[in-house]
N, C-alpha and C positions, 0 to 999 in steps of 0.2 A: 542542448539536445533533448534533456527533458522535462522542460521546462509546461510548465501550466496545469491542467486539470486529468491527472492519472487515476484511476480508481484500483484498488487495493480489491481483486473481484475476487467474490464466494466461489467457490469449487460446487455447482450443484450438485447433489447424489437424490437417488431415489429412497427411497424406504427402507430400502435394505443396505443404505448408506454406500453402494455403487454408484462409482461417478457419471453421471449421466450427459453424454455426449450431443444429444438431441439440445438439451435446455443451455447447453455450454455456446452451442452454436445462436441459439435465441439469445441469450445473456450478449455476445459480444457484439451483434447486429443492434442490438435496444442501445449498448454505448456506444458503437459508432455512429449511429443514429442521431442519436443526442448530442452529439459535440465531444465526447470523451476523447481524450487526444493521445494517451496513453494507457494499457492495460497491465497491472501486475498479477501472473499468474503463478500462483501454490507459496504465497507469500502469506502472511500469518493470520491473514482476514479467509483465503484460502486452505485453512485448516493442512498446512506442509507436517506440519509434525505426527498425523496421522498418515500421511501419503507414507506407501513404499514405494524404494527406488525406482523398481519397474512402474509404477503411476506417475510417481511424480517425472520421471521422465516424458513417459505417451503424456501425460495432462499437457505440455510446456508441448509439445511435437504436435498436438491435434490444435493447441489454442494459437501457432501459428498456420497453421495449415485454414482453420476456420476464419481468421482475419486478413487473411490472402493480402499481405501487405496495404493493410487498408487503414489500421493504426500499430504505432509499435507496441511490441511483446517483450516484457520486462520479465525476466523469469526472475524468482525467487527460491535462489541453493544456498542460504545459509544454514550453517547448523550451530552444534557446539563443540563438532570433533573437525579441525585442519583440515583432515586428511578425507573425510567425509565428504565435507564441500567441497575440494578440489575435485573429487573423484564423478562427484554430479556437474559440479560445473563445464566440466571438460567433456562431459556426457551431451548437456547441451550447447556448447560450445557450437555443435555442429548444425545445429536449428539457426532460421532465422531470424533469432532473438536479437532486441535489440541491445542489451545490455543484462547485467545479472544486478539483482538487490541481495544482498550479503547482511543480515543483522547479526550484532554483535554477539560472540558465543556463550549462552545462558547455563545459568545453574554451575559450571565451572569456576568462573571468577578471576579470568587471568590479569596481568599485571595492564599498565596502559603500553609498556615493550610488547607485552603478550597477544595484544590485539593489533599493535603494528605492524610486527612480525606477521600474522594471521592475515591481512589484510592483503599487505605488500606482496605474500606470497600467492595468493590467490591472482589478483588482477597480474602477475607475471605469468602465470599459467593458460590464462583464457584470454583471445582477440576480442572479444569486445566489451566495451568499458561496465564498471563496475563503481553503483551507487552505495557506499554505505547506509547502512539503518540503525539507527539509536532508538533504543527506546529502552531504557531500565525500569520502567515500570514493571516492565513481563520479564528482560532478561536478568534484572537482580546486575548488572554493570553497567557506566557508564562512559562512554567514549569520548573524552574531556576533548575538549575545543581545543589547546594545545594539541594534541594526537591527531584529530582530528586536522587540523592547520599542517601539522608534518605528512600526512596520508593526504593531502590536496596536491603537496609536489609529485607524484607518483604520475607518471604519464597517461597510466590508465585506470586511475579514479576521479570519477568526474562531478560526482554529486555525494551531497549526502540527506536522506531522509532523518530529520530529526522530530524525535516525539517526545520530546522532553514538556512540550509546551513554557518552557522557558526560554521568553522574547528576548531577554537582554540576549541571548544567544545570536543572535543574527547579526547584528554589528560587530564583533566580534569574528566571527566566521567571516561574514563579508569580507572585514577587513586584512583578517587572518589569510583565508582562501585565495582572493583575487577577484576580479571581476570572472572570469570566466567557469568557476567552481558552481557547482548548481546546486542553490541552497532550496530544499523542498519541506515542506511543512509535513510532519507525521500527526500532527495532533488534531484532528477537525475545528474543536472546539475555540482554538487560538488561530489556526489558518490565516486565517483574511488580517490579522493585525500581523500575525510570523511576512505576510505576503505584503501589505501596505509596508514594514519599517525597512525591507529592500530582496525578500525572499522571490521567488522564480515561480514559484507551484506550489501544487500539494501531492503528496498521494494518500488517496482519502476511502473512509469505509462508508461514511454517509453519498458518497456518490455513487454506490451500488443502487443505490434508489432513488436519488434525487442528481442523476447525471447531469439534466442540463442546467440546473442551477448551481450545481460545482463550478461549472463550468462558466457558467456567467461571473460567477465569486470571484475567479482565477482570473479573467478578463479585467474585470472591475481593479482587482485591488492591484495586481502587475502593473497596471497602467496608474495607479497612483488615482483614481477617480477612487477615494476617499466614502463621498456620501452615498455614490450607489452600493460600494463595500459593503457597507457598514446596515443596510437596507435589505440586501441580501440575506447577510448575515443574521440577524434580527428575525427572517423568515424562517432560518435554519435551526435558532438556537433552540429550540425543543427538540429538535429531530436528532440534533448533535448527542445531546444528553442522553434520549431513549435509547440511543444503537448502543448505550452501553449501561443501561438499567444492568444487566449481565454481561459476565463476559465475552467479549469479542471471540467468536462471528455467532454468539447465538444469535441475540436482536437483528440482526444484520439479516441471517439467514431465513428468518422465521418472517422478516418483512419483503424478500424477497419472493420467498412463497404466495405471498398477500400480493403481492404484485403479477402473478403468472407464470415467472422466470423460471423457476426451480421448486423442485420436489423438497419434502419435509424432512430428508436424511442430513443428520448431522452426526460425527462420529465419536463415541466414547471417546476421553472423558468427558466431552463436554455433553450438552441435551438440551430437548427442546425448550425454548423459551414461556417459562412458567405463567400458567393464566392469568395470575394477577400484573403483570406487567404487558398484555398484550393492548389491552382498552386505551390504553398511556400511551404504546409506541403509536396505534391506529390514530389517536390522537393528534400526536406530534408528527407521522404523515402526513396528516390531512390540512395542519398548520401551514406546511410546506408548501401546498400545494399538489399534491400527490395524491390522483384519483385511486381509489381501492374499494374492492367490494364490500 
């Protein structure tokens, strides 16, 4: 179901870091547009952890309403508290969403029972299916492929976003999981080899700017067509590196700007992307292929 080229989309706000409705509507048209086949919206490229309840609900309620079932709406309700995510999930539960993205609960540290427990109880709560997220990078835990392999029998866990950028993973999962488990790449950088060794997709931060060559990459390496992968790929790899000169969603956000898309707000703690790394990302756009003033 969600298989190929998702993008992991900025939340634009204006100036005064108010989420801006206008540019949300232009942001999801430029990836339907482009070939983006799936959208995750107040996921961590989405700045969730500043959203309140009340936003982060209307945000997930407007960005389906905005794509008028034109592509699917991935909401992202995880947190680090159970009872939190259940209590948002269930919130949007009742949106057109297509699915919920759940990343693993940060700063906590619970056991690999502890995330099972967390996982299982969620996708029992909410009808529609529920992708895990891995990425210990940011949450400080890691959702071990055993666990993972046991949260695949679950009826309604269907994928898991991994950002470990660790390849041996895939075979493993693959074989683990089944064939019908949807293994999606969280890491840009490894994507197209995570996707060539037998992964599904990606859900990606680089395709907030370079949508329709995500989307070619997804094409490409899904179908095992190796050399143009790898071609792709090769176009991308500066662009991959810049979006994360700093922390994710500044570069992201600050290049979307450069793009038209969205306004200059980003919200404490995080801040605008520092001068001396702007010339580098304008760069490693332009590498891409990606016209900008």
């Amino acid at each position: 179901m969600f298989a190929g080229s998702t993008v992991a989309l900025v939340t634009p706000m204006g100036a005064d870091g108010r989420i801006d409705y206008g540019d949300l509507e232009k942001l999801i048209d430029f990836h339907i547009g482009s070939g983006t086949e799936a959208l995750v919206i107040a996921g961590t490229t989405g700045e969730s952890a500043t959203l309140t309840s009340d936003e982060h609900i209307e945000l997930i309620e407007r960005a389906c309403e905005l794509a008028a079932g034109r592509a699917p709406i991935v909401a992202g309700t995880g947190s680090n508290s159970t009872t939190q995510t259940l209590d948002l999930s269930r919130a949007v539960d009742q949106f057109p969403v297509a699915g919920f993205l759940v990343v693993t609960p940060y700063y906590n540290k619970p056991t690999q029972e502890g995330l099972y427990r967390h996982f299982s109880l969620i996708a029992d709560a909410v009808q529609q299916p529920v992708i895990l997220y891995n990425v210990p990078g940011r949450t400080g835990i890691d959702l071990s492929p055993e666990t993972t392999i046991r949260l695949a029998g679950h009826d309604n866990i269907v994928a898991i976003k991994d950002a470990t950028g660790e390849l041996d993973r895939v075979g493993l999962l693959r074989e683990g999981c089944g064939p019908e488990f949807t293994l999606l790449s969280g890491d840009d950088g490894t994507s197209s080899e995570f996707m060539l060794l037998g992964g599904d997709g990606c859900i990606s931060v680089t395709a907030n700017v370079a949508p329709a060559q995500m989307r070619a990459l997804c094409d490409a390496a899904c179908s095992g067509n190796r050399d143009r992968a790898t071609q792709i790929d090769a176009e991308l790899r500066a662009l991959h590196e810049a979006l994360f000169f700093e922390s994710n969603p500044i570069p992201v956000k600050w290049a979307v700007e450069q793009l038209g898309y969205a306004g200059p707000g980003i919200r404490l703690p995080l801040t605008v992307l520092a001068e001396q790394h702007r010339e580098g990302l304008r760069t490693a756009m332009r590498s891409a292929h990606i016209e900008i003033g």
